[in-house]
N, C-alpha and C positions, 0 to 999 in steps of 0.2 A: 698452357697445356695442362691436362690433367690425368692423372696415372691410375689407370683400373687395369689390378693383378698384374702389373711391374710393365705394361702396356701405355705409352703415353695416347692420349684421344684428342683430336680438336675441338677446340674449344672455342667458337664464335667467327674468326677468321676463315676462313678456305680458301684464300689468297695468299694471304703471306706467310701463312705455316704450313707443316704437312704434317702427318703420322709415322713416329717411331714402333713398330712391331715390336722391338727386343729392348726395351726400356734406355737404349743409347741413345746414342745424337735425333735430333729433329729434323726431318728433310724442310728444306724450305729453299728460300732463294739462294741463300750462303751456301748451303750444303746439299748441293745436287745428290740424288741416290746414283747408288754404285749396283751395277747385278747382281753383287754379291747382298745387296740390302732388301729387306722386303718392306714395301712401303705399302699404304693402303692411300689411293686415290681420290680425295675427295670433290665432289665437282662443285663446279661455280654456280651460283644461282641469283639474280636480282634481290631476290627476297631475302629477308632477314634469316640464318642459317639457325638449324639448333645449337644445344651447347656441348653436346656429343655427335659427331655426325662419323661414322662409320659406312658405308655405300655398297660391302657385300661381307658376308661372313655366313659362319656353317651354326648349325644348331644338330647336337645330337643325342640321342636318350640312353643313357646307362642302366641297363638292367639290376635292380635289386630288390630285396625279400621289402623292406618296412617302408622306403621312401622312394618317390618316383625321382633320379636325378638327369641333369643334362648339362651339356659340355657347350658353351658358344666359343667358338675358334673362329680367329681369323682365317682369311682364305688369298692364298696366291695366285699370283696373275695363271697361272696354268689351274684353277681349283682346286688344290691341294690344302688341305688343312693344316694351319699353323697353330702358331700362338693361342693360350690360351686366356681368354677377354673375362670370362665370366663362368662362373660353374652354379647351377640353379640346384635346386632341392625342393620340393615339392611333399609334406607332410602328408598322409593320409588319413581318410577317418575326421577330419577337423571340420568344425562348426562354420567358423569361417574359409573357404577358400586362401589360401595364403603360398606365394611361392617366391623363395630368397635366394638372391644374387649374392653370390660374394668373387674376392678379390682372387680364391686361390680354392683346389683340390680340398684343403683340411677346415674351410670356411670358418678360419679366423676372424674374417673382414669382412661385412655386410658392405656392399655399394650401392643395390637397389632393390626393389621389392616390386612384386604386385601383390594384392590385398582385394575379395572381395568387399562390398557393402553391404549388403544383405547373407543372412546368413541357411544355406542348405538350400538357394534359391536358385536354379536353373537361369531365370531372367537378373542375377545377377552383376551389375556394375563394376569393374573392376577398378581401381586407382592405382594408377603406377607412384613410386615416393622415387627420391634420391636418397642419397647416403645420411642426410640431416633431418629426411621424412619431411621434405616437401614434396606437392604434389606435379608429377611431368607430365602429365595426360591420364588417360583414362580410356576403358573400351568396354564392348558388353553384345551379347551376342541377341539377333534378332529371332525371338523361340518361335514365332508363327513362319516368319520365311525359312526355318533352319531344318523343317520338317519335310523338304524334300530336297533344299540345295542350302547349306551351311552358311550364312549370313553375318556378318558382323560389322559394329560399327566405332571405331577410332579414332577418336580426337584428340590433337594437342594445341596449345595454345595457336593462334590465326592457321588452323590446317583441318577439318574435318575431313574423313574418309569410310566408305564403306567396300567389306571386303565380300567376296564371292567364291566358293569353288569353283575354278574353273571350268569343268565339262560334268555337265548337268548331267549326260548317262552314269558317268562314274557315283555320283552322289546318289540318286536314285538307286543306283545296283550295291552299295553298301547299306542302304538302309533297310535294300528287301532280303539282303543275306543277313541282318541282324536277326530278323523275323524268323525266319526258317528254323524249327524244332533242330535242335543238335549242331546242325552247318552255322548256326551263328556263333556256339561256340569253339567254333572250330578258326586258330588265327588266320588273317588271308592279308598279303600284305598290296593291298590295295594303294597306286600310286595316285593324289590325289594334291593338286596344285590350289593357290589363293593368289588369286588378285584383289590389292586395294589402290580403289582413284580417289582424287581427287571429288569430293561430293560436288563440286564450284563449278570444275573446269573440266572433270574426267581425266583427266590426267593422271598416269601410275604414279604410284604413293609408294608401296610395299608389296612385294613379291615371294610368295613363300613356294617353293615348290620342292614337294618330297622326292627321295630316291631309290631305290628299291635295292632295301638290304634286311638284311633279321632286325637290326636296330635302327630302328625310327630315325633318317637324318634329312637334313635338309637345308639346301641352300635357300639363302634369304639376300634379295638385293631392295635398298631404300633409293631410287632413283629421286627423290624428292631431298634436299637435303634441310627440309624444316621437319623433318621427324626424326629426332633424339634417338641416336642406338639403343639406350635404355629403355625407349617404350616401344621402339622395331625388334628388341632380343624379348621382352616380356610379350609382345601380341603371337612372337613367335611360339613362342613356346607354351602359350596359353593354347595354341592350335592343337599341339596335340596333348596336353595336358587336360584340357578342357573340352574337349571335342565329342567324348561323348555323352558330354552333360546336358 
């Protein structure tokens, strides 16, 4: 097991362990969950799993004056927001792209990162790190297909994926309200969903779909369990972090 922000995460297994939400005991075969427990379900797969694997959680944006932040919470079998997994920070102004994960609210503890490669560059590469600054995947947005429906592409080790907004009118009607003298600056909280498959098989990969509130939030489910929470919380939040780059 491994404990991000006092959250235990599975770690390679999805058989014979499970996830602790509140840093206590480990569900697993010994220790069946109790209702009073919140567990996070991780599903079974042939293939070899990540070494994070998380299967639904919230991602959501905290308004402030200098830095863009955001809150990844776990989420309860009825969608309720839990536990808190990761809290991001997003610099502004900076040469490179850069946006840090850490362990807790006061971001004592760095756990992961994304990091552009090019620097002030729309076509852009991002590199996700772990906590030691190895590399867990990678993603980058495609600029020619993104100019009338939002495009991206995600890969982690044996898993390539490309993502889409889902309904083509919504993407089209955000880009011609950008356009519009005065009305583009005017905010409109346009609900606007991401699908990513499998590039192989088609197959759902990652699922982002927003919710209609003043702050930016949204549910994220990884059906695929070879995609690392850390690079499904970072593409998350690259979404609208990056979105109108």
């Amino acid at each position: 097991m491994h404990s991000l922000g006092g959250i235990e995460i599975l770690l390679h297994n999805p058989v014979a362990h499970g996830v602790s939400l509140d840093g206590g005991a480990t569900m697993g075969p010994d220790h069946p969950p109790t209702p009073e427990e919140s567990t996070v379900t991780v599903p079974y797969s042939d293939q070899p799993s990540a070494a994070m694997v998380v299967p639904r959680f919230a991602v959501r944006q905290r308004i402030t004056v200098m830095v863009n932040r955001y809150e990844v919470r776990a989420v309860g079998p009825d969608g309720s927001e839990q536990q808190l997994l990761a809290m991001a920070q997003q610099k502004r102004l900076k040469l490179k792209e850069e946006v840090v994960f850490t362990a807790d609210e006061g971001g004592s503890r760095p756990v992961f990162s994304f990091r552009a490669r090019q620097r002030l560059d729309v076509r852009a590469e991002h590199d996700v790190f772990d906590e030691s600054g190895q590399v867990l995947g990678s993603f980058k947005k495609r600029f020619g297909a993104s100019l009338l429906r939002s495009t991206w592409d995600l890969s982690v080790p044996g898993l390539t994926a490309v993502g889409q907004e889902r309904r083509p009118f919504i993407a089209i009607l955000r880009r011609v309200w950008e356009l519009i003298p005065f009305l583009g600056d005017v905010w409109v909280p346009f609900v606007f969903h991401f699908d990513f498959v499998d590039t192989a098989t088609g197959a759902p990969v990652l699922v982002v779909e927003r919710r209609k509130s003043i702050r930016d939030r949204y549910d994220v489910s990884v059906p695929d369990p070879r995609l690392d929470f850390r690079v499904a919380a970072s593409m998350a939040v690259a979404l609208d972090a990056l979105q109108s780059r």
